[in-house]
N, C-alpha and C positions, 0 to 999 in steps of 0.2 A: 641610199637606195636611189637607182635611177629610174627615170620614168620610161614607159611603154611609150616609146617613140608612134606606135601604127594608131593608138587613140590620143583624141585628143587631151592637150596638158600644156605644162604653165611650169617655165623658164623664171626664177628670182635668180637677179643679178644684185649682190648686195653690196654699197659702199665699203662700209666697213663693217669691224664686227658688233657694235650696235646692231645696224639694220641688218645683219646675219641674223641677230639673235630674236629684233622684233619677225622677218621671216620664220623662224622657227617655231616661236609660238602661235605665230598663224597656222602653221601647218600644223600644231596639235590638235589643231581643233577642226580638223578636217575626216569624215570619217576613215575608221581603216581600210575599209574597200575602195577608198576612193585617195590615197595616199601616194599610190605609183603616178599619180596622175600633176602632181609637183614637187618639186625639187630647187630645193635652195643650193644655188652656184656657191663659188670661190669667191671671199674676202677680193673683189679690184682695187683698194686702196687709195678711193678717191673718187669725186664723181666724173673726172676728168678719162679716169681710168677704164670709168665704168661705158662710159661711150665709145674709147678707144676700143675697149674688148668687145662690146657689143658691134661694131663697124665691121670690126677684121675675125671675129668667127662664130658671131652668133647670126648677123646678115647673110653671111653663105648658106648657113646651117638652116634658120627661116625659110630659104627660097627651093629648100630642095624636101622641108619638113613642114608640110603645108597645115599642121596640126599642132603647131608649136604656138603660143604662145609668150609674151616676155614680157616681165613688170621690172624694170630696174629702179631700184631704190635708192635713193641719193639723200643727200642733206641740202637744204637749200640755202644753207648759212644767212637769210636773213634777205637773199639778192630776188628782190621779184623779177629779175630778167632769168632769172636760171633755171624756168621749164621751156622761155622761147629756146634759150638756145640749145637747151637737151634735145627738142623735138626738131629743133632744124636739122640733127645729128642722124635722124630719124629717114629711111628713105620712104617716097609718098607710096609703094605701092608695099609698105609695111604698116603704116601708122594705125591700120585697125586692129595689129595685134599685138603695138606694145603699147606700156601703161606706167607713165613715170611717176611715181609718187614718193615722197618723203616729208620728212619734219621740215618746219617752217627755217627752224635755226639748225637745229641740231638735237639727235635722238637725246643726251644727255639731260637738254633742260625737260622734255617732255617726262622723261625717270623721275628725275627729281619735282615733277607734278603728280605720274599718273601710278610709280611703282616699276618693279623689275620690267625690263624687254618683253618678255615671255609673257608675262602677265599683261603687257598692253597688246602684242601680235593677238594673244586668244581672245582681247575683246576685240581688236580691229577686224578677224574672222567673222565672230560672233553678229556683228553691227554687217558684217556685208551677207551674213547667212538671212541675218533676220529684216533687213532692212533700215533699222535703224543707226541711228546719230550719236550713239553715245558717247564712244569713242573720238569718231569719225570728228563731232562739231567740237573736237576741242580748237580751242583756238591757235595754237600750234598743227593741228592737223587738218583744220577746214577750207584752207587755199588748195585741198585735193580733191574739192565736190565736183567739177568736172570730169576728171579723168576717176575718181571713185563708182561714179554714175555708169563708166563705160566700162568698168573693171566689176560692177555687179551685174552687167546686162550682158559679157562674154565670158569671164571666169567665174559667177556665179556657179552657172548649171555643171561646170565642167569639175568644180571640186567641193559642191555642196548638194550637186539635183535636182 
């Protein structure tokens, strides 16, 4: 299902199909009424991917869809340099409405901690509805309290109220 492009809504760009699937159980847990309001992109196949696609058609698409927001989901295989150079990726007069977040390593080890995809997207949902950490402070997913902070103070209200 696509979203209503004339209200505001929220663009996931997923690496792979891990972070497809942890997007998707975020979005179960999002009311029905308020469902047209995000949509989970196409498998990019890589995080390298994921900026290239995001550069060349979702930057156009942003500048002309002034209600768009984009969280691209990436793996950060372990490199702390790899949200500078996501967001250097980033043009400046976009950076308030996109929101790079992923697993520290890789979605895999965080499964083999927290359970199915779907099962940890609907607490990562749950922790940005409710405010809390549950999810959020695993230590595979607490290097995203930054950009987490800014993705409940703009896509909060937009897909929980």
């Amino acid at each position: 299902m696509s979203v209503n492009r004339y209200r505001p809504h929220v663009l996931v760009l997923p690496e792979d199909d891990a972070n497809r699937q942890l997007a998707n159980g975020f979005h179960l847990q999002i009311a029905q009424a308020r469902q047209r309001q995000m949509q989970v992109l196409e498998v990019a196949g890589g995080w390298h991917e994921v900026l290239d696609r995001f550069r060349s058609v979702h930057v156009p698409a942003m500048e002309r869809c002034f209600s768009r927001l984009m969280v691209l989901l990436i793996d950060f295989d372990g490199d702390e340099d790899r949200l500078s150079h996501a967001k250097a990726a980033i043009p400046a007069h976009l950076n308030a409405r996109v929101f790079i977040l992923g697993v520290l390593t890789e979605p895999e080890a965080l499964k083999a901690d927290r359970g199915p995809y779907e099962t940890i997207g609907l607490a990562m949902a749950n922790d940005c509805r409710t405010g809390a950490n549950e999810i959020w402070g695993h230590h595979l997913l607490q290097h995203n309290g930054d950009e987490l902070i800014r993705l409940r103070q703009h896509v909060g209200p937009i897909l929980f109220g």
